[in-house]
NUSE-653947 format. One line per field, with one value per residue (C-alpha): x, y, z. Coordinates in nm, 3 decimals. Each point is the difference from the previous one (the first is absolute). Layout:
BEGIN
X X,... $
Y Y,... $
Z Z,... $
END
This chain:
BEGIN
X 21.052,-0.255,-0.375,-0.110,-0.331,-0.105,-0.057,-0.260,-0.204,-0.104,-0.118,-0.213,-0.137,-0.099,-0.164,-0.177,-0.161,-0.106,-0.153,-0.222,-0.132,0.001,-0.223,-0.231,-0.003,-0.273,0.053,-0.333,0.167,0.365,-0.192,-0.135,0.307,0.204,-0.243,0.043,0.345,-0.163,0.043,0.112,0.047,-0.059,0.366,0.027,0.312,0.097,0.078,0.061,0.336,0.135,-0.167,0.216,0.326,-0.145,-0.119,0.367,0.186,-0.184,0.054,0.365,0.038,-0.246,0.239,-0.160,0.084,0.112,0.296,0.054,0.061,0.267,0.131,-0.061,-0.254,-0.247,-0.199,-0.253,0.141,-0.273,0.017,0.161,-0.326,0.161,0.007,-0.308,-0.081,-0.090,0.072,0.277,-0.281,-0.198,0.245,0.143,-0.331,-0.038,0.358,-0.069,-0.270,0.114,0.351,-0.207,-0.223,0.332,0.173,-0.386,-0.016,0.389,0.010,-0.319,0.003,0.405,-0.155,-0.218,-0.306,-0.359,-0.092,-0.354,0.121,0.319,-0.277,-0.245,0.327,0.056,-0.379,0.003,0.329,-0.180,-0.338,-0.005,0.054,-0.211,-0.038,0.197,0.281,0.010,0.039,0.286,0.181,0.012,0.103,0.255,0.148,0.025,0.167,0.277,0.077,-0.047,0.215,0.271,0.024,-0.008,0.275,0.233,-0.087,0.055,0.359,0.154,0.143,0.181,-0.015,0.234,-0.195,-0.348,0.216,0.076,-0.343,-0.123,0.246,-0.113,-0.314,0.025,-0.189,0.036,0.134,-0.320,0.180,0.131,-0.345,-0.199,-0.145,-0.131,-0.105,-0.225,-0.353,0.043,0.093,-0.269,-0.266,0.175,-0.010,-0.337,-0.145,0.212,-0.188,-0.343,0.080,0.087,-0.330,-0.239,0.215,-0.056,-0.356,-0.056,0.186,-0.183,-0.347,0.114,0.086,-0.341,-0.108,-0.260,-0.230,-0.094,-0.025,-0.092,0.112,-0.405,-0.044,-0.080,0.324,0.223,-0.152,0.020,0.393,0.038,-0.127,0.225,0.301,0.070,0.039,0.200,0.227,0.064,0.060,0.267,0.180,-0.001,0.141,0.250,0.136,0.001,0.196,0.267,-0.057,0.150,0.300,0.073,0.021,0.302,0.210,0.256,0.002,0.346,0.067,-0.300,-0.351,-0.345,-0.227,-0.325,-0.314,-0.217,0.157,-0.031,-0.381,-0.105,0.140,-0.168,-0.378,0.065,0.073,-0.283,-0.226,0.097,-0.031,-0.341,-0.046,0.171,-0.232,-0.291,0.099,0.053,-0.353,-0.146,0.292,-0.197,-0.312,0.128,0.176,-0.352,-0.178,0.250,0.035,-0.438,0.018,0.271,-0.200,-0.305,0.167,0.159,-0.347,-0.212,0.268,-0.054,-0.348,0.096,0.215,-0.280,-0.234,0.257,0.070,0.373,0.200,0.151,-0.068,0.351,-0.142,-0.269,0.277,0.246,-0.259,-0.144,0.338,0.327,-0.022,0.404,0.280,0.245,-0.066,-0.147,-0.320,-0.097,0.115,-0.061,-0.102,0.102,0.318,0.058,0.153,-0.065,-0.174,-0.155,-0.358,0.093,-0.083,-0.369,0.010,-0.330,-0.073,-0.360,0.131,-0.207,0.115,-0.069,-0.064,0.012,0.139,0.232,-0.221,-0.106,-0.109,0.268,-0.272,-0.060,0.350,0.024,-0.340,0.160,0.338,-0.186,-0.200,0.298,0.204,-0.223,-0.085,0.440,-0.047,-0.299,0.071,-0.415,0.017,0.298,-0.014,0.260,-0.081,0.114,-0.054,-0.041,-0.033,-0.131,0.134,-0.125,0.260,-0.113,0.138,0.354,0.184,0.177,0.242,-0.335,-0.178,0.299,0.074,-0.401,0.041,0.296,-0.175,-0.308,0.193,0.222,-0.337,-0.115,0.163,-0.144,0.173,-0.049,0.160,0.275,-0.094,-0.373,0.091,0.103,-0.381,-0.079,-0.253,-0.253,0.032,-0.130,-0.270,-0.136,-0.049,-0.149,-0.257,-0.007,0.052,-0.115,0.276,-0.084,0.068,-0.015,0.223,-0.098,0.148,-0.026,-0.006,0.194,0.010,0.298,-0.077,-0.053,-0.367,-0.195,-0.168,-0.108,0.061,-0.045,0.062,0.082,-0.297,-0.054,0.359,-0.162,-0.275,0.160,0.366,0.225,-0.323,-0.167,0.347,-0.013,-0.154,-0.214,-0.423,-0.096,0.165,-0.106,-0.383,0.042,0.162,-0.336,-0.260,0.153,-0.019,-0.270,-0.047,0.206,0.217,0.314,-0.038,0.017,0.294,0.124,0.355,0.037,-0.060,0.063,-0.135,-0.351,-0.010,0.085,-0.311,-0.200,0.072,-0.055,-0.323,0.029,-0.181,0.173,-0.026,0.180,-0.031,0.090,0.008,0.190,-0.244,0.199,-0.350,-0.204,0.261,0.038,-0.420,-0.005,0.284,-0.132,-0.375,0.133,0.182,-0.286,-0.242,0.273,0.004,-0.370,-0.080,0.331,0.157,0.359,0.004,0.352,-0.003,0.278,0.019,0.085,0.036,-0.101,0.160,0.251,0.005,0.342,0.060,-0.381,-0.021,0.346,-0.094,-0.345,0.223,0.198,-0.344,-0.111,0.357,0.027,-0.387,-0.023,-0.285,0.059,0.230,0.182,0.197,0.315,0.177,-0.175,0.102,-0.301,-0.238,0.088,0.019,-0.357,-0.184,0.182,-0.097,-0.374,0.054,0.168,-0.287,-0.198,0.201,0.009,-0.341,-0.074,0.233,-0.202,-0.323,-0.178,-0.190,-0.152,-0.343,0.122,0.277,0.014,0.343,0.000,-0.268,0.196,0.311,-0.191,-0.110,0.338,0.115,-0.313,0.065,0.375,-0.107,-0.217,0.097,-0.169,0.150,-0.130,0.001,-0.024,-0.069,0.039,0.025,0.182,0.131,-0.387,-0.261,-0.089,0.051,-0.141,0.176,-0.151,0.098,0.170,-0.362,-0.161,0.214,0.064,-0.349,-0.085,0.278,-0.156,-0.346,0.129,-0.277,-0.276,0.176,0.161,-0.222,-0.017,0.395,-0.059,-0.232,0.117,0.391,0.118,0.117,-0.284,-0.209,0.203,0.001,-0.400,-0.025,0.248,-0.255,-0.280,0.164,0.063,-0.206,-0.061,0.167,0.355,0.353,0.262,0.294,0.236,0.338,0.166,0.353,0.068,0.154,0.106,-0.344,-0.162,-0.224,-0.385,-0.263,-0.276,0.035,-0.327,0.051,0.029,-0.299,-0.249,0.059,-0.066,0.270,0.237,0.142,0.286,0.277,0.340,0.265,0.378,0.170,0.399,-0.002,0.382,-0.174 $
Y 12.478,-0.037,-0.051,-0.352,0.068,-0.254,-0.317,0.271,0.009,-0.367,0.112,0.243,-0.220,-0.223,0.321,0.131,-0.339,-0.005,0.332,-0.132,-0.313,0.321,0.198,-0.199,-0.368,-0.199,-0.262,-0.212,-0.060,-0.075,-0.228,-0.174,0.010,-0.165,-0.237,-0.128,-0.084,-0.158,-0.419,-0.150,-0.386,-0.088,-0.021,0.120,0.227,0.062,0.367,0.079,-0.083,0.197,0.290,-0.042,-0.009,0.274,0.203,-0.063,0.126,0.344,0.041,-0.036,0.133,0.317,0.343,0.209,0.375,0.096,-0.258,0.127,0.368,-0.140,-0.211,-0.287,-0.311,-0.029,-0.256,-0.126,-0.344,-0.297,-0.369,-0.215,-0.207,-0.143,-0.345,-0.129,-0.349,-0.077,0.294,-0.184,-0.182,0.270,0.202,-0.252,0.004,0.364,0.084,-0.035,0.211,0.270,0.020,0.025,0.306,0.138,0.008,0.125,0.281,0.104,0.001,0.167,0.297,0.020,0.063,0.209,-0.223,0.101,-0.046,-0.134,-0.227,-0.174,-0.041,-0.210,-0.171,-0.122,-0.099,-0.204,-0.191,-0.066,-0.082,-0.360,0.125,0.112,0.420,0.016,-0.226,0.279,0.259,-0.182,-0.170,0.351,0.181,-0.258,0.039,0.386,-0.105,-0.197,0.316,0.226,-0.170,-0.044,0.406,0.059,-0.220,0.086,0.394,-0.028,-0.194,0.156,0.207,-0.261,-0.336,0.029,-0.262,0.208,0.318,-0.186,-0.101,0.334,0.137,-0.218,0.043,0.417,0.025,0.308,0.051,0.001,0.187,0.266,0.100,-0.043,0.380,-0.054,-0.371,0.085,0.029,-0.251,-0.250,0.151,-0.087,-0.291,-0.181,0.133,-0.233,-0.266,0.021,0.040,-0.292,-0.246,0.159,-0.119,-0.376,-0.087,0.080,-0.201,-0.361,0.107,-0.013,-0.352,-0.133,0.060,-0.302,-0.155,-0.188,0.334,0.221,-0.130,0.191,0.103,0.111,0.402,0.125,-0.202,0.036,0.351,-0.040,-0.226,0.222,0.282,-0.268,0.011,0.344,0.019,-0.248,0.223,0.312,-0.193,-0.152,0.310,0.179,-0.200,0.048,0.368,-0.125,-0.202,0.283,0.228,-0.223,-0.071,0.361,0.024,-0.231,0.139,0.365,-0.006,0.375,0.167,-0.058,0.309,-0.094,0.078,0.101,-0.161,-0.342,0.070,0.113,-0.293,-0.224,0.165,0.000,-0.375,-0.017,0.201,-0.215,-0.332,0.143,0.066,-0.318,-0.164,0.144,-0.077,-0.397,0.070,0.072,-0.261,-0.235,0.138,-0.113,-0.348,-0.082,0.160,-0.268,-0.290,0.129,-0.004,-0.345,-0.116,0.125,-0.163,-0.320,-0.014,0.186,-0.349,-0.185,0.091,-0.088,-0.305,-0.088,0.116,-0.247,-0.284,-0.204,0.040,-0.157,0.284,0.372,0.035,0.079,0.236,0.200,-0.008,0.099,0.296,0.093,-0.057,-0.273,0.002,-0.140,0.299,0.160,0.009,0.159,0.019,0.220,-0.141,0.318,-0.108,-0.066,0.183,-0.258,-0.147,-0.325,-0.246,-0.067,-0.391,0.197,0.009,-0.381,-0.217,0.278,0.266,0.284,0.349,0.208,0.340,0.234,0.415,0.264,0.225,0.198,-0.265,0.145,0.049,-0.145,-0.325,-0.100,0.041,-0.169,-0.277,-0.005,-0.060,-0.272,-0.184,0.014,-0.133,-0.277,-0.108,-0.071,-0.221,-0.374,-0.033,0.293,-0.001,0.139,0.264,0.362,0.123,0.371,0.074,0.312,0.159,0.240,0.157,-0.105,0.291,0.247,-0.007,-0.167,0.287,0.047,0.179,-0.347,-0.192,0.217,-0.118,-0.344,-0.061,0.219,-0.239,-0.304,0.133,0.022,-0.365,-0.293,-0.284,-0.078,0.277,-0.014,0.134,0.235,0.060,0.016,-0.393,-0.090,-0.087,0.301,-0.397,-0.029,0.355,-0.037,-0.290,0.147,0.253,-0.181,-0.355,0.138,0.342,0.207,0.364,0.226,-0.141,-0.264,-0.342,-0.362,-0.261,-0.340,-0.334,-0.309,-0.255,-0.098,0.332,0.016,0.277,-0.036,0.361,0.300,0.269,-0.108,0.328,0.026,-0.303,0.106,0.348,-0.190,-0.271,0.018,-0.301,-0.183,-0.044,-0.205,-0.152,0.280,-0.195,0.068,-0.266,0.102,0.333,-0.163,-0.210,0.333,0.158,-0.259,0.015,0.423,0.204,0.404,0.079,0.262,-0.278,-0.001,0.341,0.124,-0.364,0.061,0.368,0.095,-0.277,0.253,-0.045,-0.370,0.082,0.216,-0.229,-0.269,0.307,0.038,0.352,0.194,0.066,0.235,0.042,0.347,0.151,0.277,0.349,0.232,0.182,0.161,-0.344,-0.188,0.281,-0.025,-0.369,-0.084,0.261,-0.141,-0.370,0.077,0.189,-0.309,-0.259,0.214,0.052,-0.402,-0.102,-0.177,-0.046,0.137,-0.072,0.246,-0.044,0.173,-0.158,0.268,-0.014,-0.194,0.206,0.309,-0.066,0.414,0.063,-0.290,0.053,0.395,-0.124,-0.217,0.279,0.190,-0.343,-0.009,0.365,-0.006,-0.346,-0.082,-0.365,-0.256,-0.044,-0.239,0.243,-0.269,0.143,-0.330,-0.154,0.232,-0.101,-0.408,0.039,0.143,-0.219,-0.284,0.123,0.031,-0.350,-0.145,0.123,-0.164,-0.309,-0.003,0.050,-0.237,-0.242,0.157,0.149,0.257,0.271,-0.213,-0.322,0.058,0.225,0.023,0.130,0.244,0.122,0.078,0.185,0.243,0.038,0.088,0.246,0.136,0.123,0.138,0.240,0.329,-0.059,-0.161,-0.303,-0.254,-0.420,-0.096,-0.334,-0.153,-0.385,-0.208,-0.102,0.197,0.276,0.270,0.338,0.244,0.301,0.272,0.356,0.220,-0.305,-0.123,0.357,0.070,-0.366,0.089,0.368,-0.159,-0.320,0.117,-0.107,-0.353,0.009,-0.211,-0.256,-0.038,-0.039,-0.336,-0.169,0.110,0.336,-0.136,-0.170,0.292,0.272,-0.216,0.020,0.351,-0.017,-0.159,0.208,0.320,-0.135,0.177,-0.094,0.315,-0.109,0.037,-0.250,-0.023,-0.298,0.072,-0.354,-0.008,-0.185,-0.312,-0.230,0.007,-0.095,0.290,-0.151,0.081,0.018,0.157,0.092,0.231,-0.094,0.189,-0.062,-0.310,0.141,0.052,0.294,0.202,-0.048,0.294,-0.009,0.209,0.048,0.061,0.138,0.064,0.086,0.085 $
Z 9.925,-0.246,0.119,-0.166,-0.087,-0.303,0.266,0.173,-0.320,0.034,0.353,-0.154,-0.241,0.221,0.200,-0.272,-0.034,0.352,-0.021,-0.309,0.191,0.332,-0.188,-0.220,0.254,-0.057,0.276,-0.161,-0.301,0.135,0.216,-0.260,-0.184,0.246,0.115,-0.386,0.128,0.345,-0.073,0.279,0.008,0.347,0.102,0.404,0.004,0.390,-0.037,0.374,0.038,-0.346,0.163,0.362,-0.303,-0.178,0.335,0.106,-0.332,0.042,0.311,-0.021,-0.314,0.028,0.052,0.285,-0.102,0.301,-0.045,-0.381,0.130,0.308,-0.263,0.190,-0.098,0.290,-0.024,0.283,0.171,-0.115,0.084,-0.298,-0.132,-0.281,0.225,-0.067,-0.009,-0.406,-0.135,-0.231,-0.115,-0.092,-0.144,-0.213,-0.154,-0.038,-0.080,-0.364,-0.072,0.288,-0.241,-0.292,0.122,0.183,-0.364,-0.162,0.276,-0.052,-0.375,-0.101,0.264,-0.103,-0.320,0.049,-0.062,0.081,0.332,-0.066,-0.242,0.194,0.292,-0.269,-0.102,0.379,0.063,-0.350,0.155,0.323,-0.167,0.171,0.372,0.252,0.091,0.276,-0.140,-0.312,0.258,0.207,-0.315,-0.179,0.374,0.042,-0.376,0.114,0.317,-0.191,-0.208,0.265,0.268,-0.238,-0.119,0.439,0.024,-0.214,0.059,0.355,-0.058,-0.255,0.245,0.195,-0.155,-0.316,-0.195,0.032,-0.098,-0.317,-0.117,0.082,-0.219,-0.279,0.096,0.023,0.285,0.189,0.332,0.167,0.317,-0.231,-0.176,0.329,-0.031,-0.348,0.010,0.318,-0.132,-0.235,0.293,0.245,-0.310,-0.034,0.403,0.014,-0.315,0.117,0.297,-0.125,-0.267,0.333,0.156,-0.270,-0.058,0.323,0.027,-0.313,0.127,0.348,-0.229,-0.133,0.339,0.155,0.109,-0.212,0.247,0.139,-0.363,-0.295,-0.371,-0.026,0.345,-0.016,0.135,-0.136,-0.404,0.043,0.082,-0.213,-0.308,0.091,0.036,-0.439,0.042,0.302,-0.172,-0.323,0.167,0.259,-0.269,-0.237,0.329,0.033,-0.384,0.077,0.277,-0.215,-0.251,0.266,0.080,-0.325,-0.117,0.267,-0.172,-0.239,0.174,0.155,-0.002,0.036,-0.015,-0.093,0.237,-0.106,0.251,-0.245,0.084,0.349,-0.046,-0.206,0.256,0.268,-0.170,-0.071,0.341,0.109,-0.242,0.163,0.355,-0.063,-0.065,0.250,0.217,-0.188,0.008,0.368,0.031,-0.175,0.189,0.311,-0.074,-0.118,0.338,0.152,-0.159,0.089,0.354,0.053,-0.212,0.251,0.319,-0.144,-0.024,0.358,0.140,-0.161,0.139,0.319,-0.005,-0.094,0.256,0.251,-0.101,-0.007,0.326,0.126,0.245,0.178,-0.083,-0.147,-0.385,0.095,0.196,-0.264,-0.251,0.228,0.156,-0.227,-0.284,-0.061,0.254,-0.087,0.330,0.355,-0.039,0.376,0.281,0.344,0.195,0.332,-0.108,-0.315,-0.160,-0.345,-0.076,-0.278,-0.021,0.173,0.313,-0.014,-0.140,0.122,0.238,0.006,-0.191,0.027,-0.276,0.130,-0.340,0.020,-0.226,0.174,0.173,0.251,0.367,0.272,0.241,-0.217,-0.006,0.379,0.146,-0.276,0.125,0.366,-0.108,-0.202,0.280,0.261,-0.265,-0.036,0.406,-0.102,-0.069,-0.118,-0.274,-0.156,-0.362,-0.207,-0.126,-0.328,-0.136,-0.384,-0.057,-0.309,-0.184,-0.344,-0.242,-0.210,0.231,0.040,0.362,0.092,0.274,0.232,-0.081,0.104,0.306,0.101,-0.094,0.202,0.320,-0.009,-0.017,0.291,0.192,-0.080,0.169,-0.241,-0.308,-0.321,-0.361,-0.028,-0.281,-0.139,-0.350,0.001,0.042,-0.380,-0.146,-0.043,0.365,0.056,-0.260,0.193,0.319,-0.110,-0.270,0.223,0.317,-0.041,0.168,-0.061,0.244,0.354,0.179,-0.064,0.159,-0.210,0.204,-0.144,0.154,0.011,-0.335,-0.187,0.015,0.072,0.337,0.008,-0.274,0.250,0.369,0.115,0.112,0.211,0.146,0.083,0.197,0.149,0.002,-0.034,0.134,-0.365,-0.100,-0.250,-0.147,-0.213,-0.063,0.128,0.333,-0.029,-0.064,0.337,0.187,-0.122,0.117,0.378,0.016,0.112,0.002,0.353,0.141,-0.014,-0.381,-0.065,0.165,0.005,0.185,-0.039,0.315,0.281,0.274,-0.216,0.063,0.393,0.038,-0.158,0.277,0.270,-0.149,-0.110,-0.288,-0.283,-0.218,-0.383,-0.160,-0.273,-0.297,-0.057,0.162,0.305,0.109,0.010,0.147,0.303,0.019,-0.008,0.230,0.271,-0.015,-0.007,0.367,0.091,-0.080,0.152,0.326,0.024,-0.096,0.221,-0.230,-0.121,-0.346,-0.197,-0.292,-0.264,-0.319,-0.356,-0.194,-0.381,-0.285,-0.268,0.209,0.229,0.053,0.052,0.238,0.186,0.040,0.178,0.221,0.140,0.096,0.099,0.243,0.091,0.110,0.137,-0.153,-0.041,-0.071,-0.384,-0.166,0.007,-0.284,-0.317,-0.132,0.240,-0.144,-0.367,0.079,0.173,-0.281,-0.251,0.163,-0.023,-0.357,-0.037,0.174,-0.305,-0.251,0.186,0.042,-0.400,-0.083,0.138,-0.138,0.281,0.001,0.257,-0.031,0.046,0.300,0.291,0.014,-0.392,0.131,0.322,-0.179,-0.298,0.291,0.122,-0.332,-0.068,0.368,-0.142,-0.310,0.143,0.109,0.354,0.251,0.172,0.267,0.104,0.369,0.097,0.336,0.026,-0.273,-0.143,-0.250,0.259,-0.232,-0.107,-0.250,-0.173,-0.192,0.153,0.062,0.071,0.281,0.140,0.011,0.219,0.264,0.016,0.028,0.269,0.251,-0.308,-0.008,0.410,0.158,-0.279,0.038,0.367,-0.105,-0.290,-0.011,-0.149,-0.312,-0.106,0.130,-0.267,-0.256,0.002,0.080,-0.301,-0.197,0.111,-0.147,-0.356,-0.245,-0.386,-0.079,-0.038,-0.223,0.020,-0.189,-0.051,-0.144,-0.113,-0.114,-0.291,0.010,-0.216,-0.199,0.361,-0.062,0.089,-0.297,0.257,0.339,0.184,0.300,0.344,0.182,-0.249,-0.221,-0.331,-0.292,-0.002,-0.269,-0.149,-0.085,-0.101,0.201,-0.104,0.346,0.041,0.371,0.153,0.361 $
END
């Protein structure tokens, strides 16, 4: 057979014209030139549903090569979305000017018209519509042509009637000239592709929802500038496109491929691609803007409903929790069953807020309290975790794996996923109730309100006994509470409040230094055996060291040197309820100068930042108290003979404490390490020994001991 080359010589015209526009494109002044064409009168064209047709025609109709070489027509199953509701309608107004450009695209590139020129042509005919209804008219004109050549190319081989049009037609057996027609397909699919790319992003730029973008906000002008030109090059693609098809028809026998067709349809391609993903960018930024427009809105609407009365605390909940009804957003962890948010109806909520790194020893002193409170009929209230999680960073299957181990640990109720708290919801505990790092337990009463924005630490200090969990309880909790032994280790250790009725001495000690602790405890018995007392001596470790502190309590053990809260957990819950009484304390504005308390626990606190050790004797349940720091309260119990007969007259407690006091000195360093929370950080602090104002330093901490 002969090879029927004359129909390829339109091709090459119309390649020879793309490689002019290729080589010397000035997209400013096609710009200009087709926005001459740009009129549009206003008339709304839905183009969503022509796309689903036009999606669905390529799809079906688009060869994979694979299936060319078997001489088979694979194509990928898709769901039929030609049934959609008005698309008659829409159609019926379209099918006009979609035949007319169908008939403009088929004739001129048949003819071998300039490519540049039949693209003008089509933007001239669609002058009156809107860019992305030029884009999806002109696609679906292609689609018409190009579903048509697929059909009756992959019948002709078994449906007599497509056998004989192909015939007339002289289309060649697509089957038979697989091997040669390969590149020009590959080119082919792979425009098609990038053409459907760059459509869609343009109708997705017109759907953007204009209460949240506006045509002159930043992002969305600098799409919409790039949009003219995105238009021409899409349509001009998809003539090359129809150019392609259309050199097929009449070449029964044989067909010259050329690699120059091929090439030219892969640097369109190549061209569009590039910017598809440029539009994809800018697309980004748009939906970046809507989305922090969006969380603005629903973050001032939840102010809003905080400072409106409600009758129940059912639209706070929804709008902290889950706004929608489509699912159960609470798992009950007792049960492990799913629930709706009508659970906590009219009831005091504590909304218990962490990221995912929450403390093992939290969640069980918690878990302790809650379920003493369920057996309770006087302090009945509900728990709910939120956790946040940085939406920047993506929830991966590690995160998930945590997630679920927490909630496993927690027998209150938890969402059942972090990422359905809304990003507003997260931006206003952090900015309103300044979440940062550390736990916090946000109080609501039966109606929403918020009794307290941080009772964890009232809970720390007082258990289920500060229900509701409000300030003003917390206030009244305050006013009844003096400096005593019962308040510091509150119900730790029950054997503590035994000795106290016996009448024994006891003694709290801590720090990390093995070689003190061995000095102090020896000349403590020594003193207690000599002054014939009964001396309890526990040790309380040191806060943030659990290795350091559990290695000291082996000595402690293997030694007998004294007693230890074995439970590490004890340790931790004794020094963070020391710092909780500091918070507390400052929330309510006092200060070292102005209560005793205030000025007791900043000692504490002082006491376990140093690298000393130290001690507290007390004796009964009132203010007989001394406490000192490590050398100082070594060196009284090595000196007890200076102070012995003192302790013999006026009680041995009140007799260290002096000698205590007799021993400070001017000279002194103490340091105060406060961890931050919540923005509960005190501008002033003035040290404990000597009243006057300390220093402040910052300190980043990461401490896995």
């Amino acid at each position: 057979m002969a090879s029927y080359t004359q129909p390829a010589s339109k091709m090459q015209q119309l390649i020879k014209s793309d490689r002019r526009m290729f080589s010397a494109s000035d997209d400013s002044a096609m710009v200009k030139q087709i926005q001459a064409t740009h009129a549009p009168d206003g008339r709304e064209v839905d183009v969503k549903p022509i796309l689903h047709v036009i999606e669905d025609i390529l799809h079906r109709a688009t060869p994979t090569m694979v299936g060319v070489l078997k001489g088979t027509q694979e194509v990928a199953t898709v769901e039929d979305r030609t049934n959609v509701a008005g698309l008659d309608g829409i159609l019926e107004a379209l099918s006009y000017v979609i035949y007319k450009i169908s008939c403009e695209i088929s004739c001129k590139c048949s003819g071998g018209g300039d490519a540049h020129a039949t693209t003008m042509v089509i933007f001239n005919t669609l002058t009156s519509y809107s860019w992305d209804a030029k884009v999806v008219v002109t696609l679906a004109a292609f689609a018409v042509n190009y579903g048509e050549f697929w059909l009756v190319a992959q019948l002709c081989t078994s449906n007599p009637l497509a056998k004989s049009v192909a015939f007339l037609k002289q289309l060649p057996n697509i089957f038979e000239n697989a091997l040669s027609l390969k590149p020009q397909f590959e080119a082919l699919n792979k425009l098609i592709r990038a053409v459907m790319d760059v459509t869609k992003c343009i109708v997705e730029f017109q759907e953007l929802p204009s209460q949240y973008i506006s045509p002159d906000t930043p992002p969305m002008s600098a799409a919409t500038a790039h949009i003219p030109a995105a238009s021409y090059w899409t349509i001009r693609s998809i003539v090359a496109c129809a150019a392609q098809i259309a050199n097929l028809v009449g070449l029964r026998h044989e067909y010259t491929a050329s690699t120059a067709e091929a090439w030219e349809l892969s640097s369109l391609a190549h061209k569009v691609s590039n910017i598809h993903e440029h539009l994809l960018k800018q697309l980004a930024l748009c939906y970046q803007h809507i989305d922090e427009k969006k969380r603005q809105e629903y973050f001032n609407n939840l102010l809003r409903l905080f400072e409106t009365l409600h009758l129940d605390n059912m639209r706070i909940l929804r709008a902290l929790i889950y706004p929608k009804d489509d699912l159960q957003p609470l798992v009950n962890g007792t049960t492990n069953n799913k629930a709706n948010l009508e659970v906590l109806k009219r009831k005091h909520v504590l909304l218990l807020i962490s990221d995912l790194d929450i403390p093992t020893e939290e969640i069980m002193i918690l878990s302790h309290m809650y379920r003493d409170s369920q057996t309770r009929s006087d302090s009945q209230y509900e728990v709910v975790w939120l956790p946040v999680v940085d939406r920047l960073v993506p929830f991966n299957e590690e995160n998930r794996q945590k997630f679920e181990h927490l909630k496993s640990m927690m027998p209150w109720y938890s969402v059942v996923n972090p990422l359905i708290i809304e990003p507003a919801v997260i931006k206003f505990i952090k900015e309103v109730w300044h979440f940062s790092k550390k736990s916090i337990l946000v109080s609501l009463d039966p109606q929403g309100r918020v009794a307290s924005r941080n009772a964890l630490h009232m809970v720390w200090i007082w258990s289920i006994f500060a229900f509701p969990f409000s300030s003003e309880k917390e206030e009244a909790l305050w006013k009844s509470e003096t400096w005593r032994i019962e308040l510091i280790v509150d119900g730790i250790d029950p054997e503590i409040l035994d000795w106290i009725t016996k009448g024994k001495i006891i003694c709290l000690y801590g720090g990390e230094d093995i070689e003190w602790i061995r000095k102090f405890t020896a000349a403590a018995k020594a003193v207690a055996k000599v002054a014939n007392i009964s001396l309890e001596l526990v040790y309380v470790g040191k806060s943030n060291t659990k290795e350091r502190v559990r290695k000291n309590t082996a000595i402690i053990t293997a030694e007998q040197l004294s007693q230890y809260w074995p439970d590490l957990t004890h340790i931790w819950f004794f020094w963070t309820r020391i710092e909780s009484m500091l918070y507390s304390k400052l929330h309510h504005g006092k200060t070292v100068e102005n209560d005793p308390i205030m000025r007791e626990v900043m000692t504490m606190l002082s006491f376990d930042g140093s690298d000393q050790g130290w001690a507290l004797v007390c004796r009964g349940s009132g203010d007989e108290m001394a406490r000192a720091k490590g050398d100082l309260v070594l060196t009284s119990m090595l000196e007890f003979d200076k102070w012995k007969e003192d302790a013999e007259q006026n009680g041995f407690v009140p007799a260290l404490k002096d000698y205590l006091q007799g021993l400070h000195t001017p000279q002194h360093c103490n340091r105060l390490i406060l961890p931050g929370i919540n923005g509960g950080i005190p501008e002033k602090v003035v040290c404990a020994e000597c009243g006057r104002p300390m220093e402040k330093y910052l300190m980043y901490r990461c401490c896995t001991d």
